[in-house]
C-alpha positions in Angstrom: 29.6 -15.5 -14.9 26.4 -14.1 -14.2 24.5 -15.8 -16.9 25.2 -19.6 -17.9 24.7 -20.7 -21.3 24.4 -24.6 -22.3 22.7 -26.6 -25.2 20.0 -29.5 -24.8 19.7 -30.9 -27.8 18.5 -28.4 -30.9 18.0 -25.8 -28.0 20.2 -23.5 -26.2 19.3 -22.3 -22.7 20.7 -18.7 -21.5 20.4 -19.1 -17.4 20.2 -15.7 -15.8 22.9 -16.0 -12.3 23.0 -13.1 -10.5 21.9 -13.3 -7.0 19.3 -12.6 -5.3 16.8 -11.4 -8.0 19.3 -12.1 -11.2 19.1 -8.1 -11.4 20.2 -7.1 -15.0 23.4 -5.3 -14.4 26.1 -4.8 -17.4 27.8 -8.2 -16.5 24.6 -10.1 -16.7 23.7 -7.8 -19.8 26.8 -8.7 -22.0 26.6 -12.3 -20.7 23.3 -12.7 -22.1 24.0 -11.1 -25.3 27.3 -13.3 -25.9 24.9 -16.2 -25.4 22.6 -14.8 -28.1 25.5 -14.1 -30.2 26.7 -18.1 -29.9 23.1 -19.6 -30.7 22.9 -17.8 -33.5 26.0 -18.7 -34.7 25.3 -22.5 -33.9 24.2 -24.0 -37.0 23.2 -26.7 -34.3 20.7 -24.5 -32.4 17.5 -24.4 -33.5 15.9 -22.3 -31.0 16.5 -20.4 -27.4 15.3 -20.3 -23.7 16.4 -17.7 -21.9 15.4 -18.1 -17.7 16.6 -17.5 -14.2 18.5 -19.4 -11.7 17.3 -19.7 -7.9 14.0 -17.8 -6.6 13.1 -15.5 -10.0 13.7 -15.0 -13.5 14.4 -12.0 -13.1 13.8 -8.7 -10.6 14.7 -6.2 -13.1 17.4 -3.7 -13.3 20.4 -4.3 -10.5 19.7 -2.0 -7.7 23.5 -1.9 -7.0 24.2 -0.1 -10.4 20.8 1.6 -10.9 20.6 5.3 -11.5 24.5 5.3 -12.5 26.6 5.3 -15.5 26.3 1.9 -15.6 22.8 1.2 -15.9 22.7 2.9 -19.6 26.6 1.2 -20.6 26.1 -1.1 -23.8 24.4 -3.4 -24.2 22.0 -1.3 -22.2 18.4 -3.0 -21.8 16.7 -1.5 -24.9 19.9 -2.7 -26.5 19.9 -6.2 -25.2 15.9 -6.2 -26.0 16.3 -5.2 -29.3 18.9 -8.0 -30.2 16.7 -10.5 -28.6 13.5 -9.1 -30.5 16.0 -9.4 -33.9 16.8 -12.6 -33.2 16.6 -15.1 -36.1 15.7 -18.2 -34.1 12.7 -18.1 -32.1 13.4 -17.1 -28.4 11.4 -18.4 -25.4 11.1 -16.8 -22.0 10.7 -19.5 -19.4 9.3 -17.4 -16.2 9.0 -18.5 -12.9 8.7 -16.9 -9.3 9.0 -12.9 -9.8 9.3 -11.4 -13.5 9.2 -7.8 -12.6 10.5 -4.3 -14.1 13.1 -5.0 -16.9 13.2 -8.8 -16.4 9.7 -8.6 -17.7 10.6 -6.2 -20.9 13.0 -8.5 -21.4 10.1 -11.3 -21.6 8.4 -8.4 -23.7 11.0 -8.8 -26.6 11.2 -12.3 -26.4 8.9 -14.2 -29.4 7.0 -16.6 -26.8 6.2 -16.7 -23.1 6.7 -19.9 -21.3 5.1 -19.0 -17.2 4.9 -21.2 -14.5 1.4 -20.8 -11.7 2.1 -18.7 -8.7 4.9 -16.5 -11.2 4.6 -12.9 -9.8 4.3 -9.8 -12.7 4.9 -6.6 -12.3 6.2 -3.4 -13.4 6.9 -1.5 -10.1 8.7 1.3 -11.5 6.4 3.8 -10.6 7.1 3.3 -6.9 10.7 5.0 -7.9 8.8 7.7 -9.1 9.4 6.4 -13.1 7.8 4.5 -15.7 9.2 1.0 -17.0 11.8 2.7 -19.2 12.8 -0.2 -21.8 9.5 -0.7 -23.9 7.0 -1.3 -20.9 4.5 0.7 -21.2 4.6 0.0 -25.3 4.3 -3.5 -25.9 2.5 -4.7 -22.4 -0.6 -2.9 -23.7 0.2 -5.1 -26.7 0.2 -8.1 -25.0 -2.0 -8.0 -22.2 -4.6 -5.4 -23.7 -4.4 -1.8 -22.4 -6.5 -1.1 -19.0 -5.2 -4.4 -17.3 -1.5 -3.5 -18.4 -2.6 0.5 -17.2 -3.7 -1.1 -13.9 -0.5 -2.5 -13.4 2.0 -0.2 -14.9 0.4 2.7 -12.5 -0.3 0.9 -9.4 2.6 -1.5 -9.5 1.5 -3.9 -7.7 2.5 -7.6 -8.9 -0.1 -10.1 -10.2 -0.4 -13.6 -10.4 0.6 -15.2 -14.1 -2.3 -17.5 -13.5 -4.6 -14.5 -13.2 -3.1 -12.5 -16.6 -3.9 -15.9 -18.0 -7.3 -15.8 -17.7 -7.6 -12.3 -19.6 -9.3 -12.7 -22.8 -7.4 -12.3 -25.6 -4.4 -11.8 -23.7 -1.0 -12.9 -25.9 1.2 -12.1 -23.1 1.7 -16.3 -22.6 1.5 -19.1 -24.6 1.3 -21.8 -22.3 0.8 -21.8 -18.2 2.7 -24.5 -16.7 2.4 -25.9 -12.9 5.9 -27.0 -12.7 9.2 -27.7 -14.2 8.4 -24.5 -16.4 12.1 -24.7 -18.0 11.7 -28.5 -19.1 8.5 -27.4 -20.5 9.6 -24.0 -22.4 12.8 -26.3 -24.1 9.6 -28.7 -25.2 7.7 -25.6 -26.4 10.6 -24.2 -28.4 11.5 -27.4 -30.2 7.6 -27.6 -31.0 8.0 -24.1 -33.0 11.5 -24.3 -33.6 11.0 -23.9 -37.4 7.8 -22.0 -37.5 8.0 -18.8 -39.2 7.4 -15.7 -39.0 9.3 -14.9 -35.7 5.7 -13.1 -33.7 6.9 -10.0 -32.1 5.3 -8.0 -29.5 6.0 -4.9 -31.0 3.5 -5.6 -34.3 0.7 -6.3 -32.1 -1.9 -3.3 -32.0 -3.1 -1.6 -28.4 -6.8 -1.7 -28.9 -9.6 -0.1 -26.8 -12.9 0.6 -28.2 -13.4 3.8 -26.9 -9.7 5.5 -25.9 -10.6 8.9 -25.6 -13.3 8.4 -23.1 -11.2 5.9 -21.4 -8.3 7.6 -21.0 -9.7 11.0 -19.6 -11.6 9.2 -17.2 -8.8 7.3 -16.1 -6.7 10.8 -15.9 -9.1 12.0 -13.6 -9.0 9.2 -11.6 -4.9 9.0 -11.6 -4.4 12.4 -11.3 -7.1 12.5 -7.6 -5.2 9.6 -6.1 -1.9 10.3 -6.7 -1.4 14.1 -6.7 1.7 14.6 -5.1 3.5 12.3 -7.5 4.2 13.1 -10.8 5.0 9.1 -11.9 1.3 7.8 -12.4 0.1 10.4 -14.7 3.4 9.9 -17.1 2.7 6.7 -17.1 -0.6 6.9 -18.0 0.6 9.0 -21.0 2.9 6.6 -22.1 0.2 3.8 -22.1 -2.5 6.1 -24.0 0.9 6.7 -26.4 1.0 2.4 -27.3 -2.6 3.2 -28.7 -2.5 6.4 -30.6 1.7 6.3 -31.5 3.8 4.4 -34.0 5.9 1.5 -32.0 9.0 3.8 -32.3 7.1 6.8 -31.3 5.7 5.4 -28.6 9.2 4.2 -27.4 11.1 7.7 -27.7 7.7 9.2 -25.7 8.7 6.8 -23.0 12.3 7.2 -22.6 11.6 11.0 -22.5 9.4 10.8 -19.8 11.7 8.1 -17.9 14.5 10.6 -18.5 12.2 13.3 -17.2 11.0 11.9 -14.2 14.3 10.7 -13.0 15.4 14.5 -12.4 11.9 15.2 -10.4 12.6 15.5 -6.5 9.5 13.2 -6.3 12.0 10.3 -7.8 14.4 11.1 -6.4 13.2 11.1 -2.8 11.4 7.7 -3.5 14.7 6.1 -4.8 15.9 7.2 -1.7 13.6 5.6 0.4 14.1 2.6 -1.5 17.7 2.4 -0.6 17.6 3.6 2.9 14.8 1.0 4.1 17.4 -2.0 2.5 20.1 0.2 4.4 18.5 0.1 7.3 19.1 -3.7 7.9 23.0 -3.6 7.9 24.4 -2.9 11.5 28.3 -1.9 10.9 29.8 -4.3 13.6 27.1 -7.0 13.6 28.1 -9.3 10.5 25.3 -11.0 7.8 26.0 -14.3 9.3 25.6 -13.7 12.4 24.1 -16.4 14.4 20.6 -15.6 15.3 18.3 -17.4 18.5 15.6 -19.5 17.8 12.3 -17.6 18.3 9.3 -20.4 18.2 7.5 -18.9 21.5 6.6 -15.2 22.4 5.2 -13.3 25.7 3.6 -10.2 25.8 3.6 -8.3 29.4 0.4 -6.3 29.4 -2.8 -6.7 27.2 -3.4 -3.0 26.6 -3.8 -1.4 23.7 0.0 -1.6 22.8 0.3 -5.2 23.9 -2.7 -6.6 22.0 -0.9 -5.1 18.6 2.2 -6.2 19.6 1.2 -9.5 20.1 -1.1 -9.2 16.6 2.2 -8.9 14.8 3.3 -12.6 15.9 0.0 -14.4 15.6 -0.1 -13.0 11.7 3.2 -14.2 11.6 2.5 -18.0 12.8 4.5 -17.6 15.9 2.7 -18.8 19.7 1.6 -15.7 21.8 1.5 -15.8 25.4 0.0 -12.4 27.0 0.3 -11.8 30.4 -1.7 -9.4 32.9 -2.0 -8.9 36.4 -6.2 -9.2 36.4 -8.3 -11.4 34.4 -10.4 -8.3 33.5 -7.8 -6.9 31.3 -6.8 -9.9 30.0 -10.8 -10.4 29.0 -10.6 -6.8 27.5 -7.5 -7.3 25.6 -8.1 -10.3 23.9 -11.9 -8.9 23.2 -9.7 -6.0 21.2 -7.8 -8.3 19.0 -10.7 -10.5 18.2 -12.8 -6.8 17.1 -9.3 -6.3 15.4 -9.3 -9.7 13.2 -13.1 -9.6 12.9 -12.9 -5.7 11.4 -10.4 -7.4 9.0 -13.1 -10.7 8.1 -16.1 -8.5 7.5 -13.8 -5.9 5.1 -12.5 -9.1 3.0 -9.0 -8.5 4.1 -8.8 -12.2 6.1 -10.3 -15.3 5.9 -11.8 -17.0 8.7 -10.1 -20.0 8.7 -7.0 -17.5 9.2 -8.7 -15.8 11.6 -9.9 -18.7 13.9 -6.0 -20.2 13.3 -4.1 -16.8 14.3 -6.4 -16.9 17.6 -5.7 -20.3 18.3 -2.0 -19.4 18.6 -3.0 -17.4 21.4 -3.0 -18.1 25.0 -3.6 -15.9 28.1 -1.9 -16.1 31.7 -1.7 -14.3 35.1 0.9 -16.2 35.8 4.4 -15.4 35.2 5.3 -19.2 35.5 3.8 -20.0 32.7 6.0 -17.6 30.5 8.8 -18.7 31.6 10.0 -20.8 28.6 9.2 -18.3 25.9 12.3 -17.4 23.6 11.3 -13.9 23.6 9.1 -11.8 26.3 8.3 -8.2 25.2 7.3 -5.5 28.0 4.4 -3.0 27.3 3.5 -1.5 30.3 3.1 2.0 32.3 5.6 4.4 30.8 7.3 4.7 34.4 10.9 3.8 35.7 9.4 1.7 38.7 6.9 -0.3 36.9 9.8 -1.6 34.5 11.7 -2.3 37.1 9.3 -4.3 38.8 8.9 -6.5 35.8 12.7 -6.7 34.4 13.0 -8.3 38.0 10.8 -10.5 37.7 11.3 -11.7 34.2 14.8 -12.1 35.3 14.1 -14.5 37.8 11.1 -16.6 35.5 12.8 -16.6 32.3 14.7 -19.6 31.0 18.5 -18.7 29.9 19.2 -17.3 26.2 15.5 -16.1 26.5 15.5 -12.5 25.0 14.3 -10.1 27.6 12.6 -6.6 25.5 11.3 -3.5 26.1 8.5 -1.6 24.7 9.5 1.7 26.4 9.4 4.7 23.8 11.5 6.9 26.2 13.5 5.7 29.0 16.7 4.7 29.7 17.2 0.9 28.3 20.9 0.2 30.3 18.8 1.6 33.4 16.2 -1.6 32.5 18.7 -3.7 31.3 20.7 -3.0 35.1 17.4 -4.6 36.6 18.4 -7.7 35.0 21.3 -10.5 35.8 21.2 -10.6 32.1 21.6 -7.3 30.4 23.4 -8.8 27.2 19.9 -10.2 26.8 17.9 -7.3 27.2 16.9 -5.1 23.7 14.7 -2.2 23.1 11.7 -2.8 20.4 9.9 0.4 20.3 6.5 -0.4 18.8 4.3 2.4 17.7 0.7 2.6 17.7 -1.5 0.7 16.8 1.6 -1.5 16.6 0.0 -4.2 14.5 -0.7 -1.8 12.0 2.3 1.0 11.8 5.2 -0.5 10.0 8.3 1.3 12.3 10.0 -0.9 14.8 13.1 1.0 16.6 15.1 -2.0 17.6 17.2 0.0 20.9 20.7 -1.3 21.4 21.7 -1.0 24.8 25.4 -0.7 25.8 25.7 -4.5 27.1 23.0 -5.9 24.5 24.7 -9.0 22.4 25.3 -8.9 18.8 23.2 -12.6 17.9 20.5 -10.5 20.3 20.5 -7.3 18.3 20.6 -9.6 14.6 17.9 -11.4 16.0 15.8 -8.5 16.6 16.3 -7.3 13.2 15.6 -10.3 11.6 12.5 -11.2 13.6 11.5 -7.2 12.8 11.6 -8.3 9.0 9.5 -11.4 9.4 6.3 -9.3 11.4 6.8 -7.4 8.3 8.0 -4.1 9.9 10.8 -1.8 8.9 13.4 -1.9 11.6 16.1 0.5 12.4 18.2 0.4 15.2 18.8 3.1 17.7 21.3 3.7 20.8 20.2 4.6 23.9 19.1 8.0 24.7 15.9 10.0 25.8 13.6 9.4 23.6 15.8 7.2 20.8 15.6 8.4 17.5 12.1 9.4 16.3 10.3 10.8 20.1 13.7 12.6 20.7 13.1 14.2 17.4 9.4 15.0 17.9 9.9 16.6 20.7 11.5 19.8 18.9 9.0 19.3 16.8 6.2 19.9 19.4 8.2 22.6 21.3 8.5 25.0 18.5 4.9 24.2 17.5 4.6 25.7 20.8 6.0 28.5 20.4 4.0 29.2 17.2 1.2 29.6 19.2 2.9 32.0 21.5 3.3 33.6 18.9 0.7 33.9 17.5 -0.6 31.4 15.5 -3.9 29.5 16.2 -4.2 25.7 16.5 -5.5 25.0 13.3 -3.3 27.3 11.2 0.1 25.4 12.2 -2.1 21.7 11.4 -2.7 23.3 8.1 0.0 24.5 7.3 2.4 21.0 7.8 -0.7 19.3 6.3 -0.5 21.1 3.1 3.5 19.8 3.4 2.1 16.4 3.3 1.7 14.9 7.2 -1.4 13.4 7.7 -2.0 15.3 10.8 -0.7 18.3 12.3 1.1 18.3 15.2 -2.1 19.6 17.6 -4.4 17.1 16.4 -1.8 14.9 16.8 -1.4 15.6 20.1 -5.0 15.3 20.7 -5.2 11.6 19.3 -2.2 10.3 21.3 -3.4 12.4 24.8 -2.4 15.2 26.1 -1.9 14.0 29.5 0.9 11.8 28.1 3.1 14.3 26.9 2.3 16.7 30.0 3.5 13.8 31.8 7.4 13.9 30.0 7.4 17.4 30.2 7.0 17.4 34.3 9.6 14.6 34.1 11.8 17.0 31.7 11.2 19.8 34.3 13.0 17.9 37.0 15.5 16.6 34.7 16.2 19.0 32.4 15.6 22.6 33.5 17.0 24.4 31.3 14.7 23.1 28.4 12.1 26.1 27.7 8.8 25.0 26.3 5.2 27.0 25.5 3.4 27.0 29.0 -0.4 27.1 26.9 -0.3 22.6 26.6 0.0 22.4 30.5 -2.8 25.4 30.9 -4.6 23.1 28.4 -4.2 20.2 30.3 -4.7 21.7 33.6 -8.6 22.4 32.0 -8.8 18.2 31.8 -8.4 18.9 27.9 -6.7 16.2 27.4 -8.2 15.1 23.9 -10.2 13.3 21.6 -10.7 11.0 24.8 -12.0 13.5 26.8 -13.8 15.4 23.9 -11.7 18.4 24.1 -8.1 19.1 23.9 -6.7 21.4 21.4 -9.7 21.5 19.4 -13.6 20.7 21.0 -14.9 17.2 19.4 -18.7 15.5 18.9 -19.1 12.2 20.8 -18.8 9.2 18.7 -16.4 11.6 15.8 -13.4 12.8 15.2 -13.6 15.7 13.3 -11.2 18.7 15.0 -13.3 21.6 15.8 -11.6 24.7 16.4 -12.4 25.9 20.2 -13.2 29.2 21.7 -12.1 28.5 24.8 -8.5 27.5 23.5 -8.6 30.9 21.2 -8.9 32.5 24.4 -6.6 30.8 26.4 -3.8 31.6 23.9 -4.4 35.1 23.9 -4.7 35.3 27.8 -1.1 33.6 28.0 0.1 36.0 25.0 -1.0 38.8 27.4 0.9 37.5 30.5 3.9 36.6 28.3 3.5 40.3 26.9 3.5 39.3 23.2 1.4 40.9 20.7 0.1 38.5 18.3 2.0 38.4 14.6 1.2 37.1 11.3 3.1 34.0 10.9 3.1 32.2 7.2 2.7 29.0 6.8 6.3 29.0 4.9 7.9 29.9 8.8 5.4 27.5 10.4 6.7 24.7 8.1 10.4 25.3 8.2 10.5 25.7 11.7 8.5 22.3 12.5 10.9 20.7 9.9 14.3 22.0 10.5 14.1 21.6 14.4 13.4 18.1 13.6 16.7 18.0 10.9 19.2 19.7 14.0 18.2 17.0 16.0 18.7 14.4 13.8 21.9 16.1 13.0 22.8 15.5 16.6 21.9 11.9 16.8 24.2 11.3 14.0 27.2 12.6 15.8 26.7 10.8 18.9 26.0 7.7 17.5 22.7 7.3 18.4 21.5 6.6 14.9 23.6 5.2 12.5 22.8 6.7 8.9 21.0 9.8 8.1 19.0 7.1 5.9 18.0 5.3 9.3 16.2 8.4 10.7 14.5 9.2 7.2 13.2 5.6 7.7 11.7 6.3 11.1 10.2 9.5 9.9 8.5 8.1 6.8 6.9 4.3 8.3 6.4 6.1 11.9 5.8 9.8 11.6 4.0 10.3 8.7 6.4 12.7 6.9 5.4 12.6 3.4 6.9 9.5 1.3 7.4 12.3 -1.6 9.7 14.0 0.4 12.0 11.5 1.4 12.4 12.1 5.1 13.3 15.2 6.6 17.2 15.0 6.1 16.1 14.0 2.2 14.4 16.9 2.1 17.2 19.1 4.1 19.8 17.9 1.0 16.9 18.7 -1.6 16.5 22.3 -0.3 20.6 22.4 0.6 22.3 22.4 4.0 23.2 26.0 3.3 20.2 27.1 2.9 18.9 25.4 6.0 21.4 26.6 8.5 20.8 30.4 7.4 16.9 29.9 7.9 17.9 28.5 11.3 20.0 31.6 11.5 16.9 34.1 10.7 14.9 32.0 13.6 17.6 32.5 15.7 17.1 36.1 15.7 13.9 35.7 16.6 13.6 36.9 20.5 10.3 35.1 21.3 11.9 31.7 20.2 14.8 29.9 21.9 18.0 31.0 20.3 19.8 28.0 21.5 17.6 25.7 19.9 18.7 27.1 16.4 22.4 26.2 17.3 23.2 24.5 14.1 24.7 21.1 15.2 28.4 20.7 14.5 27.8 18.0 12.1 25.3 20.1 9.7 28.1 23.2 10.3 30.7 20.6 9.4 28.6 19.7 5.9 28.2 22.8 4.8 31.9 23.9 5.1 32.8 20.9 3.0 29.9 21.7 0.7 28.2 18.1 1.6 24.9 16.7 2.1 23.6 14.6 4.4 23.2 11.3 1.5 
């Protein structure tokens, strides 16, 4: 059973059981109804408490049956809230931990509300792309008065129940408890167990004093932040509808627009990123219960930039830092870095100093690799280069104790190469930060041929407690997301060969939805970097054809916003992207060597090309292996790329505009005899899709 039902004395108590969030699926639907149906039947029974069992009363609809059939079989959840609402003995919602989404509609219907302190509310529909779809938006407003519920309904962020307590006039609780919130909501419902008339939320009115003011300013406001999704505005509509609509009315308006949104792309795309960052966890051959290694210590090799954000994701996380550096200088500068970092974070409000002074007194400093030697996991972040990993793998090999967990930062090289270095190469793991690594929330956990399965679970595990999404990748150049980008950048390239300018490629993908185009990009991260891979990809892989104009950039010493002037010419002390002369006339000098005239280019071709070079390399990563799910690499493009969350990810969006369609654009590029045909080779997976008439999902 997913739903208990027992009697204490004149009251009977309906215990949601449906672990982990007692998610309202049709089991746990009909289970509460029967229990309904048996209190009302018991002469006996004076009066009902309906709660959760474990860690919440309830997290709303079941995410295993959501969007399906299923979810809308009877006694669907305006079904179920209805007969609750109906109910002839009072009913008492006892809430505790997280109420959220339908488990807090189904609070809604009940007569009183019973919530302990520290109880998390919410309505976080809208980060689907929906709007509460069982009476939410109507009898919230009700309850709670309507710009706090608006607040909530369109950001959906969860509040405290101690803090909805305090707002006046509020009748969304009738008594705050600090503990043993069931023991006092069976005392509460034999104290009104004969009072009468049953309140219901639904007869409450929605008052504002001034609504049409109100609500158009709040339009405006909605409609600037959250322009690329459709959810927040509906929502808004729905809300304005509990003031100006009949109960009833105002309930058909919202199922329309639930119904509605559910069909927009912009749903649809953030259901699947819902799925696919829970997805992302599961490894096919490493079991749930794997054992996992104790991680109470960490080292950090290197107190760069990347190492001082790595090890700013432990210290918030409570766990012991070690850094290590080779001079005290640049142990001096790194740890200056993290303390700006925390102290940036003090004077905006977003940490307390006693937080602050306690996460830096978890870290320690060290030039000695003796004194690192008993951590249970060291992480790597130094120079990008073969030799200088191979100095330290062989070192940590010989300091570290045994069952310590032996990682690498590296973004692009070989990980069994590393691992080799080692004694120990079942101990060795990939965790590809990205910068600024304590602030970017992708961690590509790399899984080398000989690395163990407790090593890899670890990884994961310890990924989800710095609060980062990982997703695990096998070993090739590049793993998942840099092998990726680098299509990405060469047929930006090429654009500019072309004919296009700088600025009207960055435009053109920012209009899409990246934050940044792939030039300024480049100019934030350095161009010296890249220039760096592509002489290594020279040696390694000739046959690869790229644009020639980044290394004439970088041969200039543009090398970006670090040098003031890479793609585009910057101010000292900004970084605003001016377009520069003297690139406009480098381009067209190389144009004239490489005999092309320039061509109009739309920013439709300049998109789609960017895009679907990225979805032909994904394609290929999925049928060696490399990633596991086409999910997994719409995860690393959404928390570490920046492709828009609207969109879904790039294979998200390769479904959404159809496979077919995509491998006959890549045709038409094909064609194309200033690009590189064999580049546009569809890969044999997306071939193999669109034979079978399947998508990626």
């Amino acid at each position: 059973m997913t739903a208990h039902y027992e009697v204490r004395g004149p009251v009977a108590v309906i215990t949601l059981d449906n672990p982990p969030v007692n998610g309202m699926g049709i089991v746990t639907r009909k289970a509460i109804a029967d229990g309904v149906s048996k209190a009302e039947a018991d002469a006996a029974v004076k009066a009902l408490v309906i709660t959760g069992a474990g860690k919440a009363f309830s997290g709303g609809a079941d995410i295993k049956e959501f969007g399906s059939p299923r979810a809308l079989a009877e006694p669907n959840l305006l079904s179920l809230i209805l007969m609750v609402e109906n109910c002839s003995k009072p009913v008492v919602a006892a809430l505790h931990t997280v109420c959220m989404g339908g488990g807090l509609e189904l609070a809604l219907g009940c007569h009183y509300r019973v919530a302990q302190k520290g109880t998390k509310i919410a309505l976080p529909e809208v980060k689907l792309g929906l709007l509460p779809g069982a009476g939410g938006t109507q009898r919230l407003p009700r309850a709670l008065g309507v710009e706090p519920s608006l607040n909530m309904i369109v950001s959906g962020e969860a509040v405290l129940a101690e803090m909805l307590a305090m707002v006046p006039g509020q009748k969304l609780f009738d008594q705050l408890v600090d503990a043993d919130v069931l023991g006092a909501a069976v005392a509460f419902a034999e104290g009104i167990a004969d009072k009468r008339p049953l309140p219901k939320v639904r007869d409450l009115k929605a008052l504002h004093d001034s609504p049409d003011a109100y609500f158009q300013f709040a339009r405006n406001m909605v409609g600037a932040q959250a322009k690329n999704f459709p959810a927040p505005l509906r929502c808004l509509e729905a809300v304005a509808g509990a003031v100006t609509l009949k109960f009833e009315d105002g309930i058909r308006a919202e199922r329309a627009g639930f119904a509605e949104l559910m069909m927009t792309p912009e749903s649809k795309a953030l259901r699947h990123a819902f799925f696919a960052e829970r997805a992302a966890g599961k490894i096919a051959d490493v079991p749930e219960d794997t054992p996992q290694r104790n991680i109470a210590q960490v080292a950090v090799i290197g107190a760069g930039t990347m190492g001082g954000g790595i090890a700013m994701n432990f210290l918030n996380a409570g766990i012991p830092v070690t850094i290590l550096e080779m001079k005290a200088e640049a142990l001096e500068r790194g740890v200056a870095t993290i303390r700006k970092n925390y102290e940036a974070q003090v004077k905006k409000g977003k940490l307390k100093e006693d937080k602050y002074a306690a996460r830096m007194a978890l870290l320690s400093t060290t030039l000695d690799y003796a004194d690192i030697s008993n951590a249970d996991l060291v992480i790597e972040a130094v120079f990008e280069e073969m030799g200088v990993k191979q100095a330290v793998f062989t070192r940590l090999d010989e300091v570290m104790k045994p069952g310590a967990i032996l990682a690498s930062n590296t973004s692009t090289l070989d990980l069994d190469r590393i691992a080799a270095f080692t004694q120990r190469p079942q101990d060795v793991v990939g965790l590809h930060f990205f910068s600024p690594a304590n602030v970017m929330k992708l961690l590509e956990v790399v899984r080398g041929k000989a690395t163990a399965k407790d090593v890899l679970a670890t990884a994961m595990a310890l990924g989800k407690k710095i609060k980062k999404t990982a997703v695990v990748s096998g070993v090739c150049d590049g793993f998942i997301g840099n092998r990726m980008i680098e299509q990405y950048f060469r047929q930006a390239g090429f654009l500019l060969d072309e004919g296009c300018s700088p600025e009207q490629v960055d435009k053109a993908i920012e209009a899409f939805g990246f934050p940044m185009g792939p030039f300024r990009m480049g100019d934030l991260a350095g161009g010296d970097i890249s220039w760096a891979i592509r002489k290594r990809r020279a040696v390694e892989r000739p046959e690869l054809r790229y644009s020639k104009s980044a290394d004439l950039l970088c041969e200039l010493g543009r090398f970006g916003q670090k040098t003031g002037a890479g793609w585009y010419d910057y101010v000292a002390g900004k970084r605003d992207a001016i377009p520069s002369p003297v690139v406009t006339e480098l381009l067209a000098k190389h144009r004239a060597t490489l005999g092309y005239e320039a061509r109009k280019i739309s920013d439709d071709e300049i998109v789609h090309r960017l895009v679907y070079a990225l979805v032909n390399e994904a394609a290929k990563l999925l049928e060696e292996g490399i990633a596991q799910r086409a999910s997994d690499v719409d995860m690393v493009y959404l928390t570490g790329y920046g492709f828009p969350l609207w969109r879904g990810g790039p294979m998200c969006y390769a479904d959404t505009v159809g496979l077919f369609n995509v491998v006959q654009a890549m045709k038409r590029f094909a064609r194309n005899p200033h690009d590189d045909a064999a580049m546009w080779e569809p890969a044999p997976l997306l071939v193999r899709l669109v034979a079978e008439g399947k998508s990626f999902s």
